[in-house]
N, C-alpha and C positions, 0 to 999 in steps of 0.2 A: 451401446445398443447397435452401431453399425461395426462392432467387429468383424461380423464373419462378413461384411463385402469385404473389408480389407485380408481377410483371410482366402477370400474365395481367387483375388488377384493375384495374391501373393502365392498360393498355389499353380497357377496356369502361368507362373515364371520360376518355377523353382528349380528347373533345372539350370534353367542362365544364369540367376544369381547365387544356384549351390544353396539354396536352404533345406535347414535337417530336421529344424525343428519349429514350431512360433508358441509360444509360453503365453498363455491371456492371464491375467493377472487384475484381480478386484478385491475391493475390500468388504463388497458385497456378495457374501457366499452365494444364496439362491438366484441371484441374476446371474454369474457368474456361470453357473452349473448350466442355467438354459443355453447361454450363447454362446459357451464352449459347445455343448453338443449339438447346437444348431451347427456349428463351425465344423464338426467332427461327421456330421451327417453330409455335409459339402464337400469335405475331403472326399468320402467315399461316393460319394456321385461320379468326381472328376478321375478316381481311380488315384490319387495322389500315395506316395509314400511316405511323406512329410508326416511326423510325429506330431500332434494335436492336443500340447496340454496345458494344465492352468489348474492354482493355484491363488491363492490369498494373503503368501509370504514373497513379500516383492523380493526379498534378499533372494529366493530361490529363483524366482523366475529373473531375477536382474544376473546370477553368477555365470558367469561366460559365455554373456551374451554377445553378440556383434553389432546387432543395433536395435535399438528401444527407442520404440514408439510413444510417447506420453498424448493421453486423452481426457483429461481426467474432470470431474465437476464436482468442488467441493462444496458443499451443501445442496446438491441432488437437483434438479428441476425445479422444487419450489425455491432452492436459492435465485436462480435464473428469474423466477415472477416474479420478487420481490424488488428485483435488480430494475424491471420494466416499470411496475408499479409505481416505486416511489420516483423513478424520474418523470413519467408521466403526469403525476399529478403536480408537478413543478413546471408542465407544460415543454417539457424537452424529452429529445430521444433515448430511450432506454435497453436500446441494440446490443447485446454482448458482448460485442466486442466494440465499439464505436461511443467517445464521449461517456458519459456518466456510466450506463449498464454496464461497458467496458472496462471502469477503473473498480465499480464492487466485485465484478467477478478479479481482475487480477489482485484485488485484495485477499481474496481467497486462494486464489491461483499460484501466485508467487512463493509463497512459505512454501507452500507442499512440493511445487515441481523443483525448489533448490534443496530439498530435503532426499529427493529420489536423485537429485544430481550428484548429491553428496555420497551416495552410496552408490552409485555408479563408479566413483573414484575410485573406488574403495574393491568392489565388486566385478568390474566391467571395464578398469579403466582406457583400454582402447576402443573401444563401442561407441559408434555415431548415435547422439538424440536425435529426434527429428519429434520435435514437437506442435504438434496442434490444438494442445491445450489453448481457450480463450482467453483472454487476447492474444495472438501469436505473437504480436509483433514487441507488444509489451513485455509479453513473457520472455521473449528474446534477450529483449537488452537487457532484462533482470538477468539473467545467466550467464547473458557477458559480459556487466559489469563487474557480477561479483568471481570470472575468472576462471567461467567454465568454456574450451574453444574447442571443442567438437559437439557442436551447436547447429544445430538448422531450423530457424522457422517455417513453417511448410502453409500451405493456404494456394488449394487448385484455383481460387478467384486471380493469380498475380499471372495463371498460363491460361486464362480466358481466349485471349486474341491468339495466340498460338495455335489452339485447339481447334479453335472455329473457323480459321484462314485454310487450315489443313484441312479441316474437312469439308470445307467450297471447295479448294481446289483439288482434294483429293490426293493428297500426299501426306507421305509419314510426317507427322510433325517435329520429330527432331532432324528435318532435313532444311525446316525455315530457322533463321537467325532473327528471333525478336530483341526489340531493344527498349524493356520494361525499366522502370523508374518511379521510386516513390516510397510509400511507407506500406506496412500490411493494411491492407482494406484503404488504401488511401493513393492507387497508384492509376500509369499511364501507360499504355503500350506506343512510340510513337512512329515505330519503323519495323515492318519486316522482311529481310531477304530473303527470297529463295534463288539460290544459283547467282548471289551477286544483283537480282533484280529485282526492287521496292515493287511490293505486290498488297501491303496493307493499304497505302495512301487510296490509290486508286475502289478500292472494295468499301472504305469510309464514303464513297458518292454514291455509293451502288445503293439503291432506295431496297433491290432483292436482299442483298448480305444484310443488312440494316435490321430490313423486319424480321429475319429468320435465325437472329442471333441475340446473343443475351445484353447486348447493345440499341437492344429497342427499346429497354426502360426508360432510354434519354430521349429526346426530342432532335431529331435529324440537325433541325438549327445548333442545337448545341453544339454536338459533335462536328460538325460543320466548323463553327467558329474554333473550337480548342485544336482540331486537325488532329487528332488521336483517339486510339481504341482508350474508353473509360474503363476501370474496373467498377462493377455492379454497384457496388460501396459508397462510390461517390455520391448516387441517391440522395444517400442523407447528409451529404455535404448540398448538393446544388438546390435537391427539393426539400428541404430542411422541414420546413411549416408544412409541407403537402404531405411531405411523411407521417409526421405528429397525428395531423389530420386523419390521416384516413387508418390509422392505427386502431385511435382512439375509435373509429366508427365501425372498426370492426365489432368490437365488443367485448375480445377476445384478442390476448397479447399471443405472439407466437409461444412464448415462455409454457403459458396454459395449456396451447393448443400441443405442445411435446408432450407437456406431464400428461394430459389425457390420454393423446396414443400410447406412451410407452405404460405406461397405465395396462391401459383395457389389451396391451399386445401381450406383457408378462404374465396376466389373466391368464388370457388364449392359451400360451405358450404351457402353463401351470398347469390347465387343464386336460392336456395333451400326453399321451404317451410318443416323445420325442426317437425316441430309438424302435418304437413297435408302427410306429405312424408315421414316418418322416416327411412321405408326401405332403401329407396334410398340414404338417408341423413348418417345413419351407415355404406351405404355401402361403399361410399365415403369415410369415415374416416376409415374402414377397410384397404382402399385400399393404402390409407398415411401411417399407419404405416408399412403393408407391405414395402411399396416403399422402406419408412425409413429404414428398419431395412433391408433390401439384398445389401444395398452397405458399411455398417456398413465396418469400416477397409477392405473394399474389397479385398485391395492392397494386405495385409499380410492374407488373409485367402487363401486357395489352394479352387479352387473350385468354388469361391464367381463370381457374374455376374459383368461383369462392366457397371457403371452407364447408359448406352447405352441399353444393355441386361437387365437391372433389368426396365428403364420403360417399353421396351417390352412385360416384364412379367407383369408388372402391368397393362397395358392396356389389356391386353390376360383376368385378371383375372376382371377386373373391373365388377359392376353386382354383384359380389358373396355375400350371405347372409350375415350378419356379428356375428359373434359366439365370445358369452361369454369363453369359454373355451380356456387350452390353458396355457402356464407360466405366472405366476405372474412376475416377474425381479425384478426391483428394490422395485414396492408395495410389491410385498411380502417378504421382506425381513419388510419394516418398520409395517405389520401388524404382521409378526411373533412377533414382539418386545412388541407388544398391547398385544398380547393374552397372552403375557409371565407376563408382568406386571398387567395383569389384573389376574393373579392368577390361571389360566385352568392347564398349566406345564410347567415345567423348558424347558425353548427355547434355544438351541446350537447352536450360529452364529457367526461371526465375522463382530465387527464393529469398528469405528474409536472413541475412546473416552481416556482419561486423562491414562497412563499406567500403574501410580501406582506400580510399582516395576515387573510387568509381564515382561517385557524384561528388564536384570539387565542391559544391555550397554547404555540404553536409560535412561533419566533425569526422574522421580515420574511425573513430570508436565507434559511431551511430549507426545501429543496426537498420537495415534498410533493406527494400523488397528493390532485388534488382536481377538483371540477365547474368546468368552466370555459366560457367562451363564447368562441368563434373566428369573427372574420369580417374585413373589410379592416384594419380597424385592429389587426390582432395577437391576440394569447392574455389575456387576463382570469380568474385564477382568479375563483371568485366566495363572497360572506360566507358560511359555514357557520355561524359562531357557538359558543358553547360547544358542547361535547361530555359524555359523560361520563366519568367517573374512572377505571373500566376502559380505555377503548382512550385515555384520553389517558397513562396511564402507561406502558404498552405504546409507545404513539408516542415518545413522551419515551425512552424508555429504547434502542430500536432507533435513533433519532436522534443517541443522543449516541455510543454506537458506530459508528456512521457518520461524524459529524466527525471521530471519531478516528482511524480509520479509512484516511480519506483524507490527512488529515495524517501518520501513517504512512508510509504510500504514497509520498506526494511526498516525505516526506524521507527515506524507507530508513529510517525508526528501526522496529527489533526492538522497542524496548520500550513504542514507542508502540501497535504491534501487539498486544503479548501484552495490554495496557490495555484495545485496545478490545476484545479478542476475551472475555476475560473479564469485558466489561460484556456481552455480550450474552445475551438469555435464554436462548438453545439452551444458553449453553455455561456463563456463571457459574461461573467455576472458573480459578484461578492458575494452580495446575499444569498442568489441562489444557493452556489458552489457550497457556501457555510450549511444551507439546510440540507443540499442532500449529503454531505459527508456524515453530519449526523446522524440522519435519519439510515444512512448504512452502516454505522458503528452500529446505531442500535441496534439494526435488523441482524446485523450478523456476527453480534458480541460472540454466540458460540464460538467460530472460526477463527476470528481476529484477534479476540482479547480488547484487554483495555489498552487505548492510543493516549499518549499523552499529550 
């Protein structure tokens, strides 16, 4: 559903990074068809000559490509509800990517993206993945364990403090050197230089940076005591119970509140003559992502509308032109990696890939969200060096439910499931861990098949 921003990105850098073509690719024909030509309607706004096509045969849009992008949800939105549902009523978080919600979708996730991996091999075999399929970080080390190493997990949550430091102090931000650590949705930003001179520590006091950044979800004390930029994620590690809480009072899981936008958007969009109307048809889709992105963590942002107030707003703004400009999020993060690779300059970002000795407390093979340097010669994370005993037992402990995790996974074993789910911290708990594995075999016998 957000292809065409990553199309609209990938467009207003095509000439840096030499693109000829971008392939969208579903296995959902009539979405498929809107958001190609929503995407095809953006090209020609920008005046692009980039080729605009898509298909429903991966083999096609995967043969000679350069790099593939993987997004994928198997069993659609309502897989997503289900995912929140049933950990909810076990009194734990049901987050996507985080603890329980996190291990039903990579149950689903994993076969499918080492299935497209496999045919990469085969189709594309020098072609970077750059995957943001849910869980990323999960999905990673499924990929690297079973042997696939042109591999990137990607998640604009790991270049939060990057972003935000650059744009206080108003500099390009691949000109700051951050120095991130941790796992996807589970990390730390604890250093950054500009020109040689620590310029994060100092803005962690500043009570303005604080409230005007996505670091206001936490409580100044907090941040305060750990002395590091959090990524947003940690939420539901530090407010665990307050998360639950105030989920629950919404009434409504975020999972819901997608499928109804994307919902009543593909309506809209249906309804529309997309190539005789396009005005109207962008603006429409302006107006969804808006929608989407103002209820984002509502709960935990100070400030944020609640889903009530935010379609109000949306209805208030509906009509309004739809403008290319604006943050990239997550595409630019996966195009900064392009342009690094494709040899323009060395690119400074953190991504989720193999860690190779960069955190010494972490295993060579354990994929990890860390600072890395990208330019012709490939991906490099880079030394971090110790850490402290807080977030390296946290990592430690989310890591080895992760291995277990996947190992699960790939062999259908139940009980390797109920192992890892009850190592991890949301959930620590036998009995729980055993009812919701169940209870997501059963919800998603379709996908998974029978586990033994």
């Amino acid at each position: 559903m957000r292809a065409p921003l990553l199309v609209a990105s990938s467009l207003k850098r095509a000439q840096v990074i030499g693109l000829d073509e971008i392939c969208l690719m579903d296995i959902q024909a009539e979405k498929l068809e809107l958001m190609a030509e929503i995407s095809r309607q953006i090209g020609l706004m920008l005046g692009s000559p980039v080729h605009i096509t898509h298909t429903t045969d991966s083999l096609a849009a995967l043969d000679g490509a350069a790099y593939v992008v993987t997004t994928i949800r198997v069993g659609n939105e309502i897989g997503r509800v289900l995912d929140e549902r049933i950990a909810l009523k076990h009194g734990v978080l049901g987050q996507e990517t985080t603890g329980p919600g996190g291990f039903a979708m990579a149950m689903r996730s994993i076969p499918a993206i080492l299935d497209y991996a496999a045919l990469m091999d085969k189709y594309c075999p020098n072609a970077w993945m750059f995957n943001f399929t849910n869980p990323a970080g999960l999905v990673a080390q499924a990929l690297s364990d079973q042997g696939f190493e042109r591999v990137i997990g990607i998640c604009d949550g790991a270049n939060q403090a990057q972003h935000a430091v650059a744009a206080w102090l108003k500099v390009h931000p691949n000109r700051l050197r951050p120095q991130v650590f941790g796992l996807n949705h589970l990390s730390w930003t604890r250093s950054i230089l500009l020109d040689g001179r620590e310029v994060l520590l100092p803005l962690l006091e500043d009570p303005g940076f604080l409230s005007k950044t996505d670091i206001r979800v936490f409580e100044p004390e907090l941040v305060r005591r750990l002395g590091m930029w959090l990524n947003e994620y940690l939420y539901y590690y530090y407010y665990s119970d307050k998360a639950v809480e105030q989920i629950l009072r919404d009434g409504k899981t975020r999972g819901e509140e997608i499928l109804e936008l994307n919902r009543r958007l593909l309506g809209q969009l249906s309804d529309t003559d997309i190539r005789q109307n396009p005005a109207k048809a962008l603006s429409v889709y302006q107006a969804y992502n808006q929608r989407r992105g103002a209820t984002y963590m509502h709960y935990a942002r100070p400030g944020a509308p609640s889903m009530e107030q935010a379609e109000k707003d949306a209805a208030r703004s509906a009509g309004q032109a739809f403008e290319v400009e604006g943050g990239e999020g997550y595409a630019g993060v996966a195009l900064d990696i392009i342009q690094g690779l494709e040899g323009s300059e060395p690119i400074y970002t953190a991504l989720n890939v193999k860690n190779n000795g960069a955190i010494p407390c972490m295993a060579p093979s354990d994929v990890v969200e860390v600072s890395c340097v990208v330019d012709a010669n490939g991906v490099r994370p880079l030394p971090i060096g110790e850490i402290p005993e807080h977030q390296e037992l946290l990592m430690r402990s989310v890591k080895y439910y992760e291995k277990l995790a996947v190992q699960a996974i790939l062999e259908r074993s139940r009980e390797k499931a109920v192992l890892a789910l009850m190592s991890h911290p949301l959930v620590l708990s036998y009995s729980r861990a055993t009812a919701l594995v169940d209870e997501y075999l059963q919800a998603h016998r379709e996908y998974v098949g029978e586990w033994k």
